[in-house]
N, CA, C and O atoms as a printed pandas DataFrame, in Angstrom:
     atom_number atom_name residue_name chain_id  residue_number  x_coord  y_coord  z_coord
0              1         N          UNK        A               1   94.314   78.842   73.496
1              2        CA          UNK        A               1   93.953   78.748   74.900
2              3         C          UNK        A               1   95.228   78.749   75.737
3              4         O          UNK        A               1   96.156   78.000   75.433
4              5         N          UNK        A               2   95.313   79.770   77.040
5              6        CA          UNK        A               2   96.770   79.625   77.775
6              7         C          UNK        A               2   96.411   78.157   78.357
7              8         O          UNK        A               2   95.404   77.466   78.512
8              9         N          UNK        A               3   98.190   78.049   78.657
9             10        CA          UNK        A               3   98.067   77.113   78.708
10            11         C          UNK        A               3   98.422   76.994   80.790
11            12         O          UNK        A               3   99.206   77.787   81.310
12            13         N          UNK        A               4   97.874   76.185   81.413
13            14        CA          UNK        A               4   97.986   76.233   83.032
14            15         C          UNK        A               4   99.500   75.510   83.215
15            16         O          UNK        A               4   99.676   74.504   83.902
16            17         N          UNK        A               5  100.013   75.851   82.853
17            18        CA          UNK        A               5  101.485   74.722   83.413
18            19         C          UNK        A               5  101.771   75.863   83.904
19            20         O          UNK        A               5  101.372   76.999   83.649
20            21         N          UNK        A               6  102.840   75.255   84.972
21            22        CA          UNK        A               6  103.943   76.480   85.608
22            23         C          UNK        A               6  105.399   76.366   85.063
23            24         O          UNK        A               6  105.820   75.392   84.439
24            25         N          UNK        A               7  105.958   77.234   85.307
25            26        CA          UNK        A               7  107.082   77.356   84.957
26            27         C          UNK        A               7  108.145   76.715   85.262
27            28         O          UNK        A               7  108.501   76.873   86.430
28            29         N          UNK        A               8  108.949   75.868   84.459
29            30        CA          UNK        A               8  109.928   74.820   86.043
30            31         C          UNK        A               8  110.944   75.502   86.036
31            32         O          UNK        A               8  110.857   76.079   84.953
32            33         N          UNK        A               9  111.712   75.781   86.433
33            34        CA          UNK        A               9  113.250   76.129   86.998
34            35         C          UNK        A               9  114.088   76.198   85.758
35            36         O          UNK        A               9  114.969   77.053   85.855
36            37         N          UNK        A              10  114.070   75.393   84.347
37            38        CA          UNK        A              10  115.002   75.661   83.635
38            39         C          UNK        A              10  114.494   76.439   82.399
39            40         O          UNK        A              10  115.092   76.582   81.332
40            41         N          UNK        A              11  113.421   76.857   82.704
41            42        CA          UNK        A              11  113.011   77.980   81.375
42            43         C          UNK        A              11  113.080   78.806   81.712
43            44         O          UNK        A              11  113.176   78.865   82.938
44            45         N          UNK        A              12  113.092   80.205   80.873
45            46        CA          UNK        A              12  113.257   81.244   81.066
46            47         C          UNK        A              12  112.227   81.639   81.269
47            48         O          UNK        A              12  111.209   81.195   80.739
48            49         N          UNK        A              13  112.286   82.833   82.324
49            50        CA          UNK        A              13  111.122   83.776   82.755
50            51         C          UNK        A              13  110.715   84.756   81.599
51            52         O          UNK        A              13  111.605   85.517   81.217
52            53         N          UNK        A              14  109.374   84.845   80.935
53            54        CA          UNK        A              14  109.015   85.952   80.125
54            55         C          UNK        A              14  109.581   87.546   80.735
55            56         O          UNK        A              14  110.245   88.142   79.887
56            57         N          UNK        A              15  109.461   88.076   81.675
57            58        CA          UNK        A              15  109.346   88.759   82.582
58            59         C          UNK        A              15  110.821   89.233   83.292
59            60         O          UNK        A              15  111.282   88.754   84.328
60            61         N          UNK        A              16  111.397   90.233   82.511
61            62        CA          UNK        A              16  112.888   90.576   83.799
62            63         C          UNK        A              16  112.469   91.242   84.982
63            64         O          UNK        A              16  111.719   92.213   85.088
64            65         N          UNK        A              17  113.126   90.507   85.958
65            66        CA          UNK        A              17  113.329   91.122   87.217
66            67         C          UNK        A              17  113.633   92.597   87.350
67            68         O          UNK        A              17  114.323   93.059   86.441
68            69         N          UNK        A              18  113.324   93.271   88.129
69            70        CA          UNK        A              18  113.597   95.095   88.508
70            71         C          UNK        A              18  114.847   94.598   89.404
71            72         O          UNK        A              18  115.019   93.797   90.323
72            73         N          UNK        A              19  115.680   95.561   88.596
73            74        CA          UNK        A              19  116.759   96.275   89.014
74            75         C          UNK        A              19  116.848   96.601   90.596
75            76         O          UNK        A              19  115.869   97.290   90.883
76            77         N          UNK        A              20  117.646   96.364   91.708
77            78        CA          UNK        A              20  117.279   96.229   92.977
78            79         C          UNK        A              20  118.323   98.114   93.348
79            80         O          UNK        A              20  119.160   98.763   92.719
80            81         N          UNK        A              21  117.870   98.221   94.182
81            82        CA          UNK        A              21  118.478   99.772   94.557
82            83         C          UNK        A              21  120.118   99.510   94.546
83            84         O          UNK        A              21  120.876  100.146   93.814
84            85         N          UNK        A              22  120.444   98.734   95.239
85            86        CA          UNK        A              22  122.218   98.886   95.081
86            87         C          UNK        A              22  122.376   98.450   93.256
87            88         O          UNK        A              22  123.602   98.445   93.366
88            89         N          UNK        A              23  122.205   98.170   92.057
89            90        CA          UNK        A              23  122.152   98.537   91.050
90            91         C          UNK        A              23  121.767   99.537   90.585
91            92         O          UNK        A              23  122.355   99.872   89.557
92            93         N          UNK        A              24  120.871  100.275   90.983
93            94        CA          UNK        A              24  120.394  101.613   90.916
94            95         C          UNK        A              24  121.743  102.508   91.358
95            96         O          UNK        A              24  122.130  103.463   90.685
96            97         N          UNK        A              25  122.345  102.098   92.481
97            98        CA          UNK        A              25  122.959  103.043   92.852
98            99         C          UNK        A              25  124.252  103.106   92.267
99           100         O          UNK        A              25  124.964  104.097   92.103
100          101         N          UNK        A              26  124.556  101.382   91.843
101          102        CA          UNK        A              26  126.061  101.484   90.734
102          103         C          UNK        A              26  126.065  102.297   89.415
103          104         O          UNK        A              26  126.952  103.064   89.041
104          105         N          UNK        A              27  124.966  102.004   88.810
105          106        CA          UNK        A              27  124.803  102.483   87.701
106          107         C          UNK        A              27  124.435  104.293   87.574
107          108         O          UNK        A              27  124.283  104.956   86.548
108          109         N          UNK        A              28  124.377  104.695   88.891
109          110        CA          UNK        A              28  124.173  106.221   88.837
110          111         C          UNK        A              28  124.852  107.093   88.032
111          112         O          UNK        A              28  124.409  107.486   86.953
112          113         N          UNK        A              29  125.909  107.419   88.501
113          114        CA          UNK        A              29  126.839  108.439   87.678
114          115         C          UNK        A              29  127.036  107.867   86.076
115          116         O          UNK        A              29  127.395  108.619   85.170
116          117         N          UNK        A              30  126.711  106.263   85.855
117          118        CA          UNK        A              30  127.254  106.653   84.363
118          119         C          UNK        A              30  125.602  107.064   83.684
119          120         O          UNK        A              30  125.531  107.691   82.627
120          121         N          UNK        A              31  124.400  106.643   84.405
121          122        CA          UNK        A              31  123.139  107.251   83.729
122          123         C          UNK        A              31  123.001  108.533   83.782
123          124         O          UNK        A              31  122.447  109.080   82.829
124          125         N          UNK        A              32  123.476  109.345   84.924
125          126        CA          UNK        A              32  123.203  110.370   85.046
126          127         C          UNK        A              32  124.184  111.650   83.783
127          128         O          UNK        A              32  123.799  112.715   83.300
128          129         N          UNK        A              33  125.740  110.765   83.598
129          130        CA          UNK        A              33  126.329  111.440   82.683
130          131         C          UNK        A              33  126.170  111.295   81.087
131          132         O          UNK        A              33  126.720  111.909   80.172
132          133         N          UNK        A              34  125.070  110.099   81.087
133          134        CA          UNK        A              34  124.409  109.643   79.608
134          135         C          UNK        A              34  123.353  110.883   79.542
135          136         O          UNK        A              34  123.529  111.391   78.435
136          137         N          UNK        A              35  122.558  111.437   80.086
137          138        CA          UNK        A              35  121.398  111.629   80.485
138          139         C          UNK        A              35  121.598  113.494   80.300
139          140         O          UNK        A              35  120.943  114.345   79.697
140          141         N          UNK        A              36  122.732  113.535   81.082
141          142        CA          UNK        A              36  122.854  115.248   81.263
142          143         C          UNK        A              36  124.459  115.925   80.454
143          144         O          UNK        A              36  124.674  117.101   80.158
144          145         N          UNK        A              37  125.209  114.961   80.298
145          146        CA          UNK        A              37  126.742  115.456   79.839
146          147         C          UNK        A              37  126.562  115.414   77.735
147          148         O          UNK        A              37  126.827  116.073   76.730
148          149         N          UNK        A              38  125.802  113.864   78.284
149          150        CA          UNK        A              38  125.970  113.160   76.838
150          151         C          UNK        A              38  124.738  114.061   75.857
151          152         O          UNK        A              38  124.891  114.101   74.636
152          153         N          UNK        A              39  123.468  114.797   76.553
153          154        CA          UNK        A              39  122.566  114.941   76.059
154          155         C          UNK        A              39  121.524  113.456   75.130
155          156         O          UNK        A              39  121.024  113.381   74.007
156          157         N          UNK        A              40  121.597  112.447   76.379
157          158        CA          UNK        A              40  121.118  110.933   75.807
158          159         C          UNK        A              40  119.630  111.393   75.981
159          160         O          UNK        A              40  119.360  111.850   77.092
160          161         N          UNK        A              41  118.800  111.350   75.217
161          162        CA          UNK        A              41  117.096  110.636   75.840
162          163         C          UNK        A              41  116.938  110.363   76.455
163          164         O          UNK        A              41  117.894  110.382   77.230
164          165         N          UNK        A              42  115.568  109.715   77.051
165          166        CA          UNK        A              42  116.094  108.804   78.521
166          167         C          UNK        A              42  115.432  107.586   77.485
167          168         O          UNK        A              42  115.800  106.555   78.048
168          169         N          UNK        A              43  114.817  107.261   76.527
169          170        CA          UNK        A              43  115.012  106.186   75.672
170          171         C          UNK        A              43  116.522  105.871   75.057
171          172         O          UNK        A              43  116.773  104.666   75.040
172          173         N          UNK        A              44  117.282  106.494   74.689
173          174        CA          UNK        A              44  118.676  106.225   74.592
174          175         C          UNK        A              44  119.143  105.575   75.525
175          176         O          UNK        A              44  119.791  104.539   75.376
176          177         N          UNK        A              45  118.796  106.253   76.907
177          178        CA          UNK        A              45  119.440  106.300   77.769
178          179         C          UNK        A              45  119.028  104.365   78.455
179          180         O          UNK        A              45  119.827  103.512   78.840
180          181         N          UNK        A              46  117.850  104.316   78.375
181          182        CA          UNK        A              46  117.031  103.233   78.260
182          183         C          UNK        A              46  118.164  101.909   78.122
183          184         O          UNK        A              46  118.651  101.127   78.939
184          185         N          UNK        A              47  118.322  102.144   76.383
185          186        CA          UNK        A              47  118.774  100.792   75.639
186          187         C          UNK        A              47  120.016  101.009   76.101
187          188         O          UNK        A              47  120.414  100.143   76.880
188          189         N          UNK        A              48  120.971  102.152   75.800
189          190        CA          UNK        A              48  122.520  101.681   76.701
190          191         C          UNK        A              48  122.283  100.999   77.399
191          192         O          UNK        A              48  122.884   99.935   77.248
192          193         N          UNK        A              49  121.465  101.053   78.414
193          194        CA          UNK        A              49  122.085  100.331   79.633
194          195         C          UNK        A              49  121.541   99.007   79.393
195          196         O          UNK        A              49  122.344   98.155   79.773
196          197         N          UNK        A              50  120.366   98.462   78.855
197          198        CA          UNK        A              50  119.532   97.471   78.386
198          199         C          UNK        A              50  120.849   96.379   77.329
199          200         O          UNK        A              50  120.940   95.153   77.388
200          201         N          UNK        A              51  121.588   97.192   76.574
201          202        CA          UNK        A              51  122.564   96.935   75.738
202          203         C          UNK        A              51  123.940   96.296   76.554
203          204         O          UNK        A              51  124.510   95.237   76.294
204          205         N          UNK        A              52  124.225   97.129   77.451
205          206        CA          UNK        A              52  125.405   97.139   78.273
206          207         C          UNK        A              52  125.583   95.907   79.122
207          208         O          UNK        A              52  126.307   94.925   78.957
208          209         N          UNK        A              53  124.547   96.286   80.274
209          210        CA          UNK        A              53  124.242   95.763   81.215
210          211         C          UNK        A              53  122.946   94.764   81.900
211          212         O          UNK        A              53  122.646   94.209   82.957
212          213         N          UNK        A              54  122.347   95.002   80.276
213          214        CA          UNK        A              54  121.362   94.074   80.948
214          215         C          UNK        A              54  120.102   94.482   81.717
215          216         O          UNK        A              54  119.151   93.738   81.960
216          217         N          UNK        A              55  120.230   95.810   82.076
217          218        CA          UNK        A              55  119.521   96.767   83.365
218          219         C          UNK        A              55  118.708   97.226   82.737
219          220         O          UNK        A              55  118.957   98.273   82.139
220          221         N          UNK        A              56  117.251   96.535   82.621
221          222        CA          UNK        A              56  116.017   97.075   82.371
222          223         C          UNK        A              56  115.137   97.596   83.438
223          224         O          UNK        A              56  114.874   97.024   84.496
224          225         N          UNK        A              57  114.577   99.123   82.907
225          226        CA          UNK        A              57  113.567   99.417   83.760
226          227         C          UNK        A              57  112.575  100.438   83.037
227          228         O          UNK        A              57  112.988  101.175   82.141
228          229         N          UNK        A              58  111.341  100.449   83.437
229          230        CA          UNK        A              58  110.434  101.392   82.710
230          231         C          UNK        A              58  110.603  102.785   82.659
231          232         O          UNK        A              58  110.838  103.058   83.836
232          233         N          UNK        A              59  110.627  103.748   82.076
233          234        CA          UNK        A              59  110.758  105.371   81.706
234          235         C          UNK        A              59  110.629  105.702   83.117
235          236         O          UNK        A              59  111.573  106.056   83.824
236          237         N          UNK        A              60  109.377  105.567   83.513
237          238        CA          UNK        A              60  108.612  105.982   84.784
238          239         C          UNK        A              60  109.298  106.272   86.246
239          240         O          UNK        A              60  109.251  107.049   87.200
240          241         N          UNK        A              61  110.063  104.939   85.686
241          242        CA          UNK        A              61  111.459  104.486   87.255
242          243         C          UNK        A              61  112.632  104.616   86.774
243          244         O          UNK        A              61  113.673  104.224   87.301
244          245         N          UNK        A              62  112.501  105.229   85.649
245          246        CA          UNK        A              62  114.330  106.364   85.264
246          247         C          UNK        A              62  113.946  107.586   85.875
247          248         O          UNK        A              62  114.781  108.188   86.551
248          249         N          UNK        A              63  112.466  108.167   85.692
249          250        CA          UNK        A              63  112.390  109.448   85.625
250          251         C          UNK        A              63  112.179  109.413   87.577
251          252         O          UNK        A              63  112.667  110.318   88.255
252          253         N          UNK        A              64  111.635  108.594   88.025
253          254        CA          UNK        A              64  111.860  108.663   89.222
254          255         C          UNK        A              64  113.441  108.748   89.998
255          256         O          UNK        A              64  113.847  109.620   90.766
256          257         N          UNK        A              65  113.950  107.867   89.640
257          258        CA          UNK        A              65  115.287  108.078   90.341
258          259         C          UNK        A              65  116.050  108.932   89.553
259          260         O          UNK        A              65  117.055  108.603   90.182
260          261         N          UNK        A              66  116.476  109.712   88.766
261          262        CA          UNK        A              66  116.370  111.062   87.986
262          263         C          UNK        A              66  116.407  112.172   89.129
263          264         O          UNK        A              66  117.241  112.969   89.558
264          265         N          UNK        A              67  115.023  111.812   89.422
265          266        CA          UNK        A              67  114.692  113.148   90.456
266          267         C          UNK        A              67  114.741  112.939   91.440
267          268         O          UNK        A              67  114.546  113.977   92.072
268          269         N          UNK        A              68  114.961  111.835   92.277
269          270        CA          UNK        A              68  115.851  111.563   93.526
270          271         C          UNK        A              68  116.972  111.538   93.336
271          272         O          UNK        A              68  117.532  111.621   94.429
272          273         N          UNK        A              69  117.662  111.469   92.558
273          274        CA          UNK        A              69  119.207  112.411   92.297
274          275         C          UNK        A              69  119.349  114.057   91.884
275          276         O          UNK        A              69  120.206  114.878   91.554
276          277         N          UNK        A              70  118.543  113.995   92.026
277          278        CA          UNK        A              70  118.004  115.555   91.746
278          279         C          UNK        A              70  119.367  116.080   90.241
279          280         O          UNK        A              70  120.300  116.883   90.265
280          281         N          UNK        A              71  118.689  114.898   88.806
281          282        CA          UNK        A              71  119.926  115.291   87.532
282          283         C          UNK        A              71  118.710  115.286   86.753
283          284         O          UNK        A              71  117.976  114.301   86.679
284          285         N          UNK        A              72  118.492  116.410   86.160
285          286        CA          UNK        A              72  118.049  117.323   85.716
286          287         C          UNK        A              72  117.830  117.721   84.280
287          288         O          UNK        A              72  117.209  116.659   84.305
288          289         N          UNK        A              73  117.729  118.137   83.183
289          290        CA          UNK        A              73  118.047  118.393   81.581
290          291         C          UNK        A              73  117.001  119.599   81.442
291          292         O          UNK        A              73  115.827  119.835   81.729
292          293         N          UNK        A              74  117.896  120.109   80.950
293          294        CA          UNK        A              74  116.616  121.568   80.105
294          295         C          UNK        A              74  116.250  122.458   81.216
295          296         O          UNK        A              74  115.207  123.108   81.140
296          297         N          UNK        A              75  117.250  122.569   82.549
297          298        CA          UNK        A              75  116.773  123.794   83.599
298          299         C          UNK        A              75  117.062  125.121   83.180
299          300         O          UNK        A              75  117.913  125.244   82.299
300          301         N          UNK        A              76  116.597  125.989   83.574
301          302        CA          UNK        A              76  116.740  127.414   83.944
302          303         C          UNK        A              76  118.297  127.899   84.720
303          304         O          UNK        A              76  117.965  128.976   85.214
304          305         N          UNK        A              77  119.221  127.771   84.949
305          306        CA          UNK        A              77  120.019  128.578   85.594
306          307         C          UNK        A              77  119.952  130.043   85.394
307          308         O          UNK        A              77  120.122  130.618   84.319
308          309         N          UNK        A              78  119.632  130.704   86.779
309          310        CA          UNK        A              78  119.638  132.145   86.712
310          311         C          UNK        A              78  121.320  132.780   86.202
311          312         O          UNK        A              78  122.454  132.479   86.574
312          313         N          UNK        A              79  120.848  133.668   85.299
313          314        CA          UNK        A              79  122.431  134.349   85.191
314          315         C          UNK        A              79  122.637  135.760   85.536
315          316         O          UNK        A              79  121.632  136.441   85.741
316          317         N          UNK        A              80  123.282  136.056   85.588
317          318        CA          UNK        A              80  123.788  137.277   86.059
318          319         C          UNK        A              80  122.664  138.176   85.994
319          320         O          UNK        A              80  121.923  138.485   86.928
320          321         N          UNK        A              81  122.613  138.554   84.830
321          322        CA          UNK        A              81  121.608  139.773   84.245
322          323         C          UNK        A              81  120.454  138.975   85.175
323          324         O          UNK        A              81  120.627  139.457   86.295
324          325         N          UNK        A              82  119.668  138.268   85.241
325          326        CA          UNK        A              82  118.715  137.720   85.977
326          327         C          UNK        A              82  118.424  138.394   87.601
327          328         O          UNK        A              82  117.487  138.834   88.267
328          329         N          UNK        A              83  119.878  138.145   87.715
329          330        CA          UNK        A              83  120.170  138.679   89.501
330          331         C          UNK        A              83  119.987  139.929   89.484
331          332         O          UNK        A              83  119.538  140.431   90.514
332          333         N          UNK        A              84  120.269  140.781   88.348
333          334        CA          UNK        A              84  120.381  142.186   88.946
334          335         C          UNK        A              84  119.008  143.306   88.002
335          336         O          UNK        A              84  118.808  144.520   88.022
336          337         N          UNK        A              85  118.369  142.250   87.324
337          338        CA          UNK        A              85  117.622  142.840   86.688
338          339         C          UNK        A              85  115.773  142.532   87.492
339          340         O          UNK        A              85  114.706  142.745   86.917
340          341         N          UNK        A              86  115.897  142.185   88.417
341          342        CA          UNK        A              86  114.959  141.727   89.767
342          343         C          UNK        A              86  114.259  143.419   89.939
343          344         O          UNK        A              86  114.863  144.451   90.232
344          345         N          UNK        A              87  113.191  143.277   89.720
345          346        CA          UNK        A              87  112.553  144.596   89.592
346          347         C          UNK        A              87  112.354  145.027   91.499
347          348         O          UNK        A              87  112.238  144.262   92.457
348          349         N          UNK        A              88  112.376  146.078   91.461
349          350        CA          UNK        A              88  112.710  147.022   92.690
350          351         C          UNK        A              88  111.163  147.068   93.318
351          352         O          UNK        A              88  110.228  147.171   92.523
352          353         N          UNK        A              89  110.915  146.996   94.678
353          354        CA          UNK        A              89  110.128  147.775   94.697
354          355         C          UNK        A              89  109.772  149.424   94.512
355          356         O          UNK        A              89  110.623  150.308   94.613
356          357         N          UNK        A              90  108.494  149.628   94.252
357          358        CA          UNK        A              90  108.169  151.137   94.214
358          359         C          UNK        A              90  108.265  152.210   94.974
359          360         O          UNK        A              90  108.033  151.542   95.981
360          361         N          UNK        A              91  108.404  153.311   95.411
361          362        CA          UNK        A              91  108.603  153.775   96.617
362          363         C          UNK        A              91  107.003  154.977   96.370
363          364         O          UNK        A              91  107.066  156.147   95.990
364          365         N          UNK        A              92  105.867  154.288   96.689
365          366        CA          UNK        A              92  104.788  155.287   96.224
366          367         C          UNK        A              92  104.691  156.438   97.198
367          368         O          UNK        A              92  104.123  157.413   96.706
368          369         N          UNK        A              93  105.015  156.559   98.208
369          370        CA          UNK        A              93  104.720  157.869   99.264
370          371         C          UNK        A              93  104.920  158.892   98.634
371          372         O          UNK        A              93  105.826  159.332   97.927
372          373         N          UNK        A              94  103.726  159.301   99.061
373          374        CA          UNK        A              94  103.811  161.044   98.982
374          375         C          UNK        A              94  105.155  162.189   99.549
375          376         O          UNK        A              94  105.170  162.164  100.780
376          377         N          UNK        A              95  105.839  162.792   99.192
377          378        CA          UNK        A              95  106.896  163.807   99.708
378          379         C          UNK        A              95  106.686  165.009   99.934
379          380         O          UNK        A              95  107.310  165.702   99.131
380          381         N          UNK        A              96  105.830  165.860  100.981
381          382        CA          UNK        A              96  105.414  166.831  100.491
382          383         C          UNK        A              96  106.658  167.810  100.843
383          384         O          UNK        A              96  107.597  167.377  101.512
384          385         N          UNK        A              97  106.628  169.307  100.311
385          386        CA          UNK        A              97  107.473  169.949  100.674
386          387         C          UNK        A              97  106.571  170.804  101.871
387          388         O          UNK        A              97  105.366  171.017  102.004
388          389         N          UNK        A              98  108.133  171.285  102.894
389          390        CA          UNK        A              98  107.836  171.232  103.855
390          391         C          UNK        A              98  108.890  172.956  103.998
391          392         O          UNK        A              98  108.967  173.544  105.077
């Protein structure tokens, strides 16, 4: 049966606190270079920082601020051949001779 007591002040909280945005924002560049340089998971990427720093947060709210940094893994960059291989339009008119 739970039990109704509250929690007093010198136990520990089951429960870590979320990471507040100016931590979000320290920890940017080294998640983002775990993430896209390092080729980390974002479960890798997860426990580093869980390991490191202490800085827990759910997949959900990596992958969110991820993409408000707009850092990325596994894109498309167009290359060259891409640019110039862009199919033409047709030129269907008739030409008659004249």
């Amino acid at each position: 049966m739970p039990s109704n007591r509250r929690r007093t002040s010198g136990q520990p909280s089951a429960r870590k606190r979320r990471p507040s945005a100016q931590e979000w924002e320290q920890h940017k560049d080294f998640i983002a270079h775990l993430y896209t340089n390092e080729g980390k998971k974002l479960k890798e990427v997860r426990q580093i920082m869980k390991d490191l720093y202490e800085f827990e947060a759910g997949e959900s709210t990596y992958k969110k601020h991820l993409s408000k940094w707009n850092v990325f893994k596994n894109t498309r960059r167009p290359t060259r051949n891409d640019e110039t291989s862009t199919p033409q339009p047709i030129d269907n008119s008739v030409q008659g001779d004249e």
